[in-house]
CHARMM internal coordinates of N, CA and C (Angstrom, degrees):
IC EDIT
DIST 1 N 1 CA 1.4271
DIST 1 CA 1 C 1.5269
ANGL 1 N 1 CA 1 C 109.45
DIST 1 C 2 N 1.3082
ANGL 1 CA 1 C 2 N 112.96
DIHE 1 N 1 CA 1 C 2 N 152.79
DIST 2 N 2 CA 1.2209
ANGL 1 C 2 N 2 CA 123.89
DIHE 1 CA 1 C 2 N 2 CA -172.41
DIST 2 CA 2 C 1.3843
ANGL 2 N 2 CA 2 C 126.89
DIHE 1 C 2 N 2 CA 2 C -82.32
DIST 2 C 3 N 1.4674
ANGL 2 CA 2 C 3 N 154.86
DIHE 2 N 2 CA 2 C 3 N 147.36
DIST 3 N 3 CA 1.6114
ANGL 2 C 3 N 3 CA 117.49
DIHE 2 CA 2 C 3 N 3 CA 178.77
DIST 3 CA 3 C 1.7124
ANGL 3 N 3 CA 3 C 88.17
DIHE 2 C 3 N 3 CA 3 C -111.60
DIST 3 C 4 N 1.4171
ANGL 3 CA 3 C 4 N 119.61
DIHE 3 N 3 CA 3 C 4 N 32.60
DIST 4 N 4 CA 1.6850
ANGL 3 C 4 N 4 CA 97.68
DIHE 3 CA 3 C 4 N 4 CA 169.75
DIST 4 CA 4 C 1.1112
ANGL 4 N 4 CA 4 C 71.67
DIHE 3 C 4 N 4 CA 4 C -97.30
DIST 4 C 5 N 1.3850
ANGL 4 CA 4 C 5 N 173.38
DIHE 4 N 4 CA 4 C 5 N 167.00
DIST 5 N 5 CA 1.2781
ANGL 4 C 5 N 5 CA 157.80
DIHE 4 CA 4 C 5 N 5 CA 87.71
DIST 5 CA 5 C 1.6003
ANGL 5 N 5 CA 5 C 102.06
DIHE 4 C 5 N 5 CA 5 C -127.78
DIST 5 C 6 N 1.3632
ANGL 5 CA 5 C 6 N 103.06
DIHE 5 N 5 CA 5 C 6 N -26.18
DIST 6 N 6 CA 1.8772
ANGL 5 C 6 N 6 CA 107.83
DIHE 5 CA 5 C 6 N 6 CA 179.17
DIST 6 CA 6 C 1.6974
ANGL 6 N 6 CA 6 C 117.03
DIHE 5 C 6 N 6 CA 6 C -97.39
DIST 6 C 7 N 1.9833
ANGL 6 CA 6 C 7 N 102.87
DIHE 6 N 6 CA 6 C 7 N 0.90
DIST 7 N 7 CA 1.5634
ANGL 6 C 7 N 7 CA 92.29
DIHE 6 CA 6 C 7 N 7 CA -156.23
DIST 7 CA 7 C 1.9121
ANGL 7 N 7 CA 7 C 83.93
DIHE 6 C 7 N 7 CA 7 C -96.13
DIST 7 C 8 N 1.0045
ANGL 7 CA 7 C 8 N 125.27
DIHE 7 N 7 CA 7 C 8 N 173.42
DIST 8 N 8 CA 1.0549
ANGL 7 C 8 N 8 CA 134.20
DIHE 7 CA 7 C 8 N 8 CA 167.48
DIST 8 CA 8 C 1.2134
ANGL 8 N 8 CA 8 C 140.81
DIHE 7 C 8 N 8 CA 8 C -104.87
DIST 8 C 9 N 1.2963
ANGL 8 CA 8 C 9 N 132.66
DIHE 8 N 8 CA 8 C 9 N 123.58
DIST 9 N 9 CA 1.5296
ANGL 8 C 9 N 9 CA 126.28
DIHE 8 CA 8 C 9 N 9 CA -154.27
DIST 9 CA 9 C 1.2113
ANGL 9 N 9 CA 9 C 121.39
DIHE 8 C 9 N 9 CA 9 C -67.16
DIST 9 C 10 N 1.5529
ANGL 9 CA 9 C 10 N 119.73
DIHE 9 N 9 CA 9 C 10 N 173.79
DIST 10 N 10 CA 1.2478
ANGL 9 C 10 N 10 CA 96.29
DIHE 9 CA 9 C 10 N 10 CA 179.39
DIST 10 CA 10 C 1.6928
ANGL 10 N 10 CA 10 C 119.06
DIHE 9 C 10 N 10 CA 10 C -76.79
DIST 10 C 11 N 1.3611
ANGL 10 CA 10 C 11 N 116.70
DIHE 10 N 10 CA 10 C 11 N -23.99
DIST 11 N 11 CA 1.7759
ANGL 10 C 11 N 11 CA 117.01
DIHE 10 CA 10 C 11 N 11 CA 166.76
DIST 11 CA 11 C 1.3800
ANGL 11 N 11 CA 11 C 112.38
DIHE 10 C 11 N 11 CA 11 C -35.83
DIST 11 C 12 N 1.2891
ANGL 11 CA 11 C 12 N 114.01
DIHE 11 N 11 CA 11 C 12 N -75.88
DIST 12 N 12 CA 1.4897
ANGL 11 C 12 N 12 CA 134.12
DIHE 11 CA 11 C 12 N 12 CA 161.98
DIST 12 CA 12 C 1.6182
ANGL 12 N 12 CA 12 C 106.94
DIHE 11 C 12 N 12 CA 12 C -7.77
DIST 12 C 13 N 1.2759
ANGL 12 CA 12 C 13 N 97.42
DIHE 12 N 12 CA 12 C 13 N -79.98
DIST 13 N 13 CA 1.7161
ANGL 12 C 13 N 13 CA 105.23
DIHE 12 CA 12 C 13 N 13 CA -179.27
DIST 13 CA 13 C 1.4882
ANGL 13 N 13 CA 13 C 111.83
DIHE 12 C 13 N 13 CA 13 C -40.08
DIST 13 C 14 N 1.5995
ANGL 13 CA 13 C 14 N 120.34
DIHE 13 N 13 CA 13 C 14 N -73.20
DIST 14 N 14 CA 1.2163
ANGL 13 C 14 N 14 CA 119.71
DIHE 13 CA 13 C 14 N 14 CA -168.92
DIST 14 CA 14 C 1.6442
ANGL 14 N 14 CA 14 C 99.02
DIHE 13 C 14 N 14 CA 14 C -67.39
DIST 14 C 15 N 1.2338
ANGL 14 CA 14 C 15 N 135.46
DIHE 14 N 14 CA 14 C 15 N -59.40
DIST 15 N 15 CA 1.8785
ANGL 14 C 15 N 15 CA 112.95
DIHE 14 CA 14 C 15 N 15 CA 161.36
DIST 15 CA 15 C 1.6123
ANGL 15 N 15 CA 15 C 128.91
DIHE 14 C 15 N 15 CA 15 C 4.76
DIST 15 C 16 N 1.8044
ANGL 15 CA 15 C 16 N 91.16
DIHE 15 N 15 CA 15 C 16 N -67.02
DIST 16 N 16 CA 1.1474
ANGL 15 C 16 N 16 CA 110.46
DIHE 15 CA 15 C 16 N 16 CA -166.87
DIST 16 CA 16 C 1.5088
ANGL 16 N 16 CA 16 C 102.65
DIHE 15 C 16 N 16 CA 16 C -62.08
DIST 16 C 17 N 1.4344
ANGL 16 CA 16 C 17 N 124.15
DIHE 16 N 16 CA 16 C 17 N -74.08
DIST 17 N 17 CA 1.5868
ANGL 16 C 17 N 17 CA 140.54
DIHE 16 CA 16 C 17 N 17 CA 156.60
DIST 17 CA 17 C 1.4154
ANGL 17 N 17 CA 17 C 115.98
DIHE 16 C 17 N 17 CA 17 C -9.03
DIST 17 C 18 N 1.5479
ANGL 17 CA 17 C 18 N 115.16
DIHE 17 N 17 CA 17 C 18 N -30.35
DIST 18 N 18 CA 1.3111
ANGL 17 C 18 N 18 CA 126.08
DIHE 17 CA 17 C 18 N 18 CA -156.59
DIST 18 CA 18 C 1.9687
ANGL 18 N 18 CA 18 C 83.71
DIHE 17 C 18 N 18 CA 18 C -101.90
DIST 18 C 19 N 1.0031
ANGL 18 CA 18 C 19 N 110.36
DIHE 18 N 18 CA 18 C 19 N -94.05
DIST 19 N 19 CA 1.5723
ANGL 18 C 19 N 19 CA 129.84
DIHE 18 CA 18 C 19 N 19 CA -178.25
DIST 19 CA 19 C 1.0783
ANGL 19 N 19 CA 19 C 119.08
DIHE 18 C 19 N 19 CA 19 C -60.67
DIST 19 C 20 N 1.2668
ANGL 19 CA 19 C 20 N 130.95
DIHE 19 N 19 CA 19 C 20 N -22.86
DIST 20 N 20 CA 1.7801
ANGL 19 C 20 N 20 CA 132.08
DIHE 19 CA 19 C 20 N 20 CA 177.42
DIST 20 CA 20 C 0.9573
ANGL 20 N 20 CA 20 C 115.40
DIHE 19 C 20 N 20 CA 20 C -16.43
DIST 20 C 21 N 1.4518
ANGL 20 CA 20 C 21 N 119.71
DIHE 20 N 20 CA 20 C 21 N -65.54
DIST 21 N 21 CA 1.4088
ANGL 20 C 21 N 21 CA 118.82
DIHE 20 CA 20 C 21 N 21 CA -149.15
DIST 21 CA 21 C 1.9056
ANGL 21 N 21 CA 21 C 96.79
DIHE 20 C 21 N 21 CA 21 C -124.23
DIST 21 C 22 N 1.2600
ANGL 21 CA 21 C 22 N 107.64
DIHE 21 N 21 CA 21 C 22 N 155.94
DIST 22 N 22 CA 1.6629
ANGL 21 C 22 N 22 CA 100.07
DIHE 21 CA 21 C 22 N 22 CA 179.13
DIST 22 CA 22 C 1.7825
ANGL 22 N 22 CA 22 C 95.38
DIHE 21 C 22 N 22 CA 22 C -96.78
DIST 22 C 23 N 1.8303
ANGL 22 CA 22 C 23 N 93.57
DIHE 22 N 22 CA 22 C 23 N 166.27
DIST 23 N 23 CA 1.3080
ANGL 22 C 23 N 23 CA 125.83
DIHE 22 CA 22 C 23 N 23 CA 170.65
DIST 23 CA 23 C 1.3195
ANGL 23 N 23 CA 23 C 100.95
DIHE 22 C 23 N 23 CA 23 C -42.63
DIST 23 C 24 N 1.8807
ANGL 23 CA 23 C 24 N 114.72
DIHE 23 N 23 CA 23 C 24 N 149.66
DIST 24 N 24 CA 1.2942
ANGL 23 C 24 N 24 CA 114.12
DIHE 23 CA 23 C 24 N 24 CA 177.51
DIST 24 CA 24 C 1.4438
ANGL 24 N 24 CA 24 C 98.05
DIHE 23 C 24 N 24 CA 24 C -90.00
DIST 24 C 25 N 1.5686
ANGL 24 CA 24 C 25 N 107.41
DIHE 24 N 24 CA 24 C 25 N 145.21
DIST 25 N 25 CA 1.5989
ANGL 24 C 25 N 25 CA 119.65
DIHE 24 CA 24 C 25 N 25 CA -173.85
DIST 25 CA 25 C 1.6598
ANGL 25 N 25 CA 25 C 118.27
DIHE 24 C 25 N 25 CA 25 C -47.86
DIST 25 C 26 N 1.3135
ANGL 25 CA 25 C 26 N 111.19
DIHE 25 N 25 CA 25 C 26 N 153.55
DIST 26 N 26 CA 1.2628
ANGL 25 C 26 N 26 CA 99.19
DIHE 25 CA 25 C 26 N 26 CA -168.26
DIST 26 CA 26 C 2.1274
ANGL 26 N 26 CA 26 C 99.52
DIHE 25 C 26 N 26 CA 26 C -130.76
DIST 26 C 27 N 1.5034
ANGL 26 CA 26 C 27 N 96.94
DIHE 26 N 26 CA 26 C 27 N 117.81
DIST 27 N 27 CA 1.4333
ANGL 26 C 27 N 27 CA 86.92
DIHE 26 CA 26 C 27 N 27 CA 166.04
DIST 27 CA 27 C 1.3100
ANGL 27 N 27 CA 27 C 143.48
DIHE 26 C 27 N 27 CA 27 C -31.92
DIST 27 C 28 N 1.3737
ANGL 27 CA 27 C 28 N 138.00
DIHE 27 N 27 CA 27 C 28 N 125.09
DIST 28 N 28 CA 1.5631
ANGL 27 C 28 N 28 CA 109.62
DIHE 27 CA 27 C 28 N 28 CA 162.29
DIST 28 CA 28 C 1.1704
ANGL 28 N 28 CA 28 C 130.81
DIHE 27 C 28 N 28 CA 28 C -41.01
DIST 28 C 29 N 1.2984
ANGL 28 CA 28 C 29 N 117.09
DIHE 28 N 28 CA 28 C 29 N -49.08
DIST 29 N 29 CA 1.3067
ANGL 28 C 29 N 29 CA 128.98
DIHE 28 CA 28 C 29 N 29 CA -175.24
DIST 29 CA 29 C 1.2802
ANGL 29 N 29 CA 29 C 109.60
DIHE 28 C 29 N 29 CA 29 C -54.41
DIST 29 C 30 N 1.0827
ANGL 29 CA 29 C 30 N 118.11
DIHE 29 N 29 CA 29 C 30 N -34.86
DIST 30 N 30 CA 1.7671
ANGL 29 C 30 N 30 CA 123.15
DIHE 29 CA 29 C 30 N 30 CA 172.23
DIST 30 CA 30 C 1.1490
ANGL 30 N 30 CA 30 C 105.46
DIHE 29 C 30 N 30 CA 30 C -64.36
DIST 30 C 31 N 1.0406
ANGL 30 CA 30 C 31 N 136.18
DIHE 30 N 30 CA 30 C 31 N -18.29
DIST 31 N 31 CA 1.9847
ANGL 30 C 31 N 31 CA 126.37
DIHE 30 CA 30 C 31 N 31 CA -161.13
DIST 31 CA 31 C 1.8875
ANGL 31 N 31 CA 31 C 87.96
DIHE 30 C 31 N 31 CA 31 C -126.90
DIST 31 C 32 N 0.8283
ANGL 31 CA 31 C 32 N 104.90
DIHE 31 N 31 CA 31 C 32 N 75.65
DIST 32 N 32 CA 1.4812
ANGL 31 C 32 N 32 CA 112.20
DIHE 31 CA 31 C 32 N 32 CA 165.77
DIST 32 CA 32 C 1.6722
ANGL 32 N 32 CA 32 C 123.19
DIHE 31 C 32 N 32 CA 32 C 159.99
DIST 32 C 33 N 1.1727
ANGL 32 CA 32 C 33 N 104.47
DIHE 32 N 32 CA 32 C 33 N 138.84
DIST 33 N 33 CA 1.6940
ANGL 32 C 33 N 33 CA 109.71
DIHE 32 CA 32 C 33 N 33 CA -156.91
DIST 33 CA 33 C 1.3943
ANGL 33 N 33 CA 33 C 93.88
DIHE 32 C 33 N 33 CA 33 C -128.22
DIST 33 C 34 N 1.7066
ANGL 33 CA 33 C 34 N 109.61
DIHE 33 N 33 CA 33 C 34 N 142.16
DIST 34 N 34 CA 1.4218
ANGL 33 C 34 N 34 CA 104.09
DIHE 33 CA 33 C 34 N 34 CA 168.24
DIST 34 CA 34 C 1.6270
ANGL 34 N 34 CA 34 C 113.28
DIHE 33 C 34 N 34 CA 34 C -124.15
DIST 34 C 35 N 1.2528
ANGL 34 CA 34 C 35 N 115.38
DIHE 34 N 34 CA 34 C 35 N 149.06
DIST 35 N 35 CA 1.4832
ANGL 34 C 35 N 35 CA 117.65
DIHE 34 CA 34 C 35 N 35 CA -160.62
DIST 35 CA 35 C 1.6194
ANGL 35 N 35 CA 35 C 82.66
DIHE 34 C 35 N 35 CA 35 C -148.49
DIST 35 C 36 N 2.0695
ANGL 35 CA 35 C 36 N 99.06
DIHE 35 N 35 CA 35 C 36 N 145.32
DIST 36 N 36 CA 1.3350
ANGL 35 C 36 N 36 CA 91.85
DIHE 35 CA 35 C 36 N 36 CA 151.25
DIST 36 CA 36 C 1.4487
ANGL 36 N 36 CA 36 C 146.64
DIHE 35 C 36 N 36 CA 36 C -85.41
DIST 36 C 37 N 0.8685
ANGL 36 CA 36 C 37 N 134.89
DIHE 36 N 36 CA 36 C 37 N 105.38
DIST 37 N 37 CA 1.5081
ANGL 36 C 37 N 37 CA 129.37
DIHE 36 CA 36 C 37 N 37 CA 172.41
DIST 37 CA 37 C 1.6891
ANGL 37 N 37 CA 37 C 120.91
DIHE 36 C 37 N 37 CA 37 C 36.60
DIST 37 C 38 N 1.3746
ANGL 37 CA 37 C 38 N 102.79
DIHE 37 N 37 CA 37 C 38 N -92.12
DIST 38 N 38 CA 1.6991
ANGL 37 C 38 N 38 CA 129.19
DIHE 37 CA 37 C 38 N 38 CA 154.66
DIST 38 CA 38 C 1.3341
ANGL 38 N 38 CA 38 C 113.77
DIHE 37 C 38 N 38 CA 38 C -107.97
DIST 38 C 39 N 1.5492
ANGL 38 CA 38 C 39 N 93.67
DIHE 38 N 38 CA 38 C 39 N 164.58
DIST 39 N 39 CA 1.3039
ANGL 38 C 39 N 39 CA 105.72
DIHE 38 CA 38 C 39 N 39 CA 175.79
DIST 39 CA 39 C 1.5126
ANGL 39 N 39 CA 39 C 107.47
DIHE 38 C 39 N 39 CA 39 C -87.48
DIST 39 C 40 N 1.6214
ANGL 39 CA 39 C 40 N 113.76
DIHE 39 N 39 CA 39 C 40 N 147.68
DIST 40 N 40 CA 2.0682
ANGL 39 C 40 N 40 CA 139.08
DIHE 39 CA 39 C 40 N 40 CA -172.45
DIST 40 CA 40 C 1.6707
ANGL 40 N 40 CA 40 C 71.07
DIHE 39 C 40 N 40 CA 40 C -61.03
DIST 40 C 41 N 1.1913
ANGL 40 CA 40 C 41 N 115.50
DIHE 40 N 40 CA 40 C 41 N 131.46
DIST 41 N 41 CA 1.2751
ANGL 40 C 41 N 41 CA 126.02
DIHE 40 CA 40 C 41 N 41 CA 150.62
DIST 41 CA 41 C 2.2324
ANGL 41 N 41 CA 41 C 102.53
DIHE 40 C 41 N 41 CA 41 C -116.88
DIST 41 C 42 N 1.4711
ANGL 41 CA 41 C 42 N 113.07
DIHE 41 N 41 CA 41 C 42 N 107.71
DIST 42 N 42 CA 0.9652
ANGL 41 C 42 N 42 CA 82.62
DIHE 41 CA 41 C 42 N 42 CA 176.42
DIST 42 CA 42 C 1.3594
ANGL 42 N 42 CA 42 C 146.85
DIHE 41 C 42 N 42 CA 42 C -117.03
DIST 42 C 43 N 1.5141
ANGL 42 CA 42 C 43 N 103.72
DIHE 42 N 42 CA 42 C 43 N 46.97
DIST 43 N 43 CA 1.9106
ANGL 42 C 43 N 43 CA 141.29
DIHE 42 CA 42 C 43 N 43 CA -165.86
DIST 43 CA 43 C 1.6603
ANGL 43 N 43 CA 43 C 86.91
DIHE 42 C 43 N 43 CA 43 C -104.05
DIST 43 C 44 N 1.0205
ANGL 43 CA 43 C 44 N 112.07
DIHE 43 N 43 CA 43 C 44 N -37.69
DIST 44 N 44 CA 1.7222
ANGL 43 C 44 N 44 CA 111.73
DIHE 43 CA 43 C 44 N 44 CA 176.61
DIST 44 CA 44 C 1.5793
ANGL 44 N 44 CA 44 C 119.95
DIHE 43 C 44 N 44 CA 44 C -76.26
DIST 44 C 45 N 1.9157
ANGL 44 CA 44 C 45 N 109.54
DIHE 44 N 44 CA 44 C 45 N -44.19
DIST 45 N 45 CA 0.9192
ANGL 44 C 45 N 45 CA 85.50
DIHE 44 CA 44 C 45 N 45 CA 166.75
DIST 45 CA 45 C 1.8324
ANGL 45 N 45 CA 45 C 139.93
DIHE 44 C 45 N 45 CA 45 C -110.87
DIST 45 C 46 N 1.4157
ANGL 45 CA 45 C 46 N 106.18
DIHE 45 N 45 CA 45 C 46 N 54.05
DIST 46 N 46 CA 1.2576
ANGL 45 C 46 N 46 CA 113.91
DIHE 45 CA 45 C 46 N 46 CA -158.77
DIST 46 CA 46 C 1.7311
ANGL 46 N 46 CA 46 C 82.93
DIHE 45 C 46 N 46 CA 46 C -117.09
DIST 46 C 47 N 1.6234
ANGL 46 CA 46 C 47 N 135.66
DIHE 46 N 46 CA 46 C 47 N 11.76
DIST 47 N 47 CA 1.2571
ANGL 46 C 47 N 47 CA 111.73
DIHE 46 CA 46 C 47 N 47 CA 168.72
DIST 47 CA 47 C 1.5790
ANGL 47 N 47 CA 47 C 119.34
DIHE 46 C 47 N 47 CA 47 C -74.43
DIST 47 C 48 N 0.8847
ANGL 47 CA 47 C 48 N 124.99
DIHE 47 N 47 CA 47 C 48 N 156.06
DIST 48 N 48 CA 1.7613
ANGL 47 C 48 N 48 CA 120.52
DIHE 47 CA 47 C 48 N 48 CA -175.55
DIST 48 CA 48 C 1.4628
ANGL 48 N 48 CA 48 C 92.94
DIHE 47 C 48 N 48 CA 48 C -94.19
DIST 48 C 49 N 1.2985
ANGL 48 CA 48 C 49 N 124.06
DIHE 48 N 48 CA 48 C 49 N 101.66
DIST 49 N 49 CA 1.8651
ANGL 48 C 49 N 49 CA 99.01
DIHE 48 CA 48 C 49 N 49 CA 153.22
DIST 49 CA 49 C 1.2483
ANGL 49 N 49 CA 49 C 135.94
DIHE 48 C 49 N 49 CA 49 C -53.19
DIST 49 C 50 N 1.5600
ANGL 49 CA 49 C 50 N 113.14
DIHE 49 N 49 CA 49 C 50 N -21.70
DIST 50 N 50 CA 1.5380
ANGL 49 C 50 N 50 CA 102.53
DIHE 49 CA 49 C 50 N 50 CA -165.70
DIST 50 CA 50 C 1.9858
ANGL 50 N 50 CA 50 C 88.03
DIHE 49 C 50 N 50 CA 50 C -87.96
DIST 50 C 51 N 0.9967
ANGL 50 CA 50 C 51 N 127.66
DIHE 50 N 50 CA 50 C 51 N -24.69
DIST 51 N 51 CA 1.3248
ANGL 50 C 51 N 51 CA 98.10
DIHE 50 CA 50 C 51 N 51 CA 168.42
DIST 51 CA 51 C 1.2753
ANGL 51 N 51 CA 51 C 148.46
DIHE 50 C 51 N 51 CA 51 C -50.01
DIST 51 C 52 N 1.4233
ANGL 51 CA 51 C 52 N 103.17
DIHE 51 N 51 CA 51 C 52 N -19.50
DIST 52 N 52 CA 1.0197
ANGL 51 C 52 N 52 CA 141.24
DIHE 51 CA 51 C 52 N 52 CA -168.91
DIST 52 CA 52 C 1.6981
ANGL 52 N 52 CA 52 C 91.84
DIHE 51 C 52 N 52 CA 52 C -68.64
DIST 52 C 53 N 1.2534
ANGL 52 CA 52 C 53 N 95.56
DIHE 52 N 52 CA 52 C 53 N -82.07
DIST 53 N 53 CA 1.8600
ANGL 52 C 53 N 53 CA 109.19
DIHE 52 CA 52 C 53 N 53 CA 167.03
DIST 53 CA 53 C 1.5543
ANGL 53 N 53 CA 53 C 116.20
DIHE 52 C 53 N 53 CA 53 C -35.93
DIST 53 C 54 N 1.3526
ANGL 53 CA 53 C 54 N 119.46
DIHE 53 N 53 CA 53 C 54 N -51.96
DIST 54 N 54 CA 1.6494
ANGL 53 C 54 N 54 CA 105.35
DIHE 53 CA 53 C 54 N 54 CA 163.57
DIST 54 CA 54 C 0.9649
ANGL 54 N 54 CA 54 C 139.28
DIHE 53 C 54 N 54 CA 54 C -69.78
DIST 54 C 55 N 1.1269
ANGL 54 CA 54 C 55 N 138.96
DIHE 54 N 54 CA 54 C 55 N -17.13
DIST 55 N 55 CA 1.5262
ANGL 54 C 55 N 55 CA 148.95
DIHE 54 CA 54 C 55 N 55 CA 157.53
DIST 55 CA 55 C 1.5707
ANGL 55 N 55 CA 55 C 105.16
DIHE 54 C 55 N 55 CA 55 C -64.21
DIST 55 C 56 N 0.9878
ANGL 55 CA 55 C 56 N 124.76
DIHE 55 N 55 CA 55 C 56 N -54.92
DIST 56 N 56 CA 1.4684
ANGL 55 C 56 N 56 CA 133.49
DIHE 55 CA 55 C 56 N 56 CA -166.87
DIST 56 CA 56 C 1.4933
ANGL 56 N 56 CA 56 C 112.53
DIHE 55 C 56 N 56 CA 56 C -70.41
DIST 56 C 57 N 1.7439
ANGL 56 CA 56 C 57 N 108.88
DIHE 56 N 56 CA 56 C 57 N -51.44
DIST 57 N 57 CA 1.2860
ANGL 56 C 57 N 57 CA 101.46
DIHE 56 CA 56 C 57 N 57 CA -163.52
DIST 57 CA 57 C 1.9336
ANGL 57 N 57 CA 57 C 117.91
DIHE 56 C 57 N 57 CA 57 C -94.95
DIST 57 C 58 N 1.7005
ANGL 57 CA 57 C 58 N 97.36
DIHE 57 N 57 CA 57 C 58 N -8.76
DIST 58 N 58 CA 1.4785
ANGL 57 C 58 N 58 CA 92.35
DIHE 57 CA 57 C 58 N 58 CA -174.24
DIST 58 CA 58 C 1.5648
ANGL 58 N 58 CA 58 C 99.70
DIHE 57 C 58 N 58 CA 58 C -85.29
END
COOR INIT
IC SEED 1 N 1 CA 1 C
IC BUILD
């Protein structure tokens, strides 16, 4: 038997160096953003619908 058989190559090494250890954990709350949808337009929302309905339907 060989005794390089336990030393580790150099791939190995930088591997190891590279991947060893994992990413530090990451909150949920960190990985998520909230935005609204659209933008408050508010010329759009100042129409009355039900006026709409009184004029029309009486």
């Amino acid at each position: 038997m060989s005794q390089t058989a336990n030393v580790p190559s150099d791939a190995e090494v930088a591997r190891h160096t590279r991947f060893g250890k994992l990413p530090e954990r990451i909150r949920l709350e960190d990985t998520t953003e909230g935005h609204a949808a659209t933008v408050l337009d508010p010329a759009r929302d100042a129409y009355n619908y039900d006026e709409w309905l009184v004029r029309m339907c009486l």
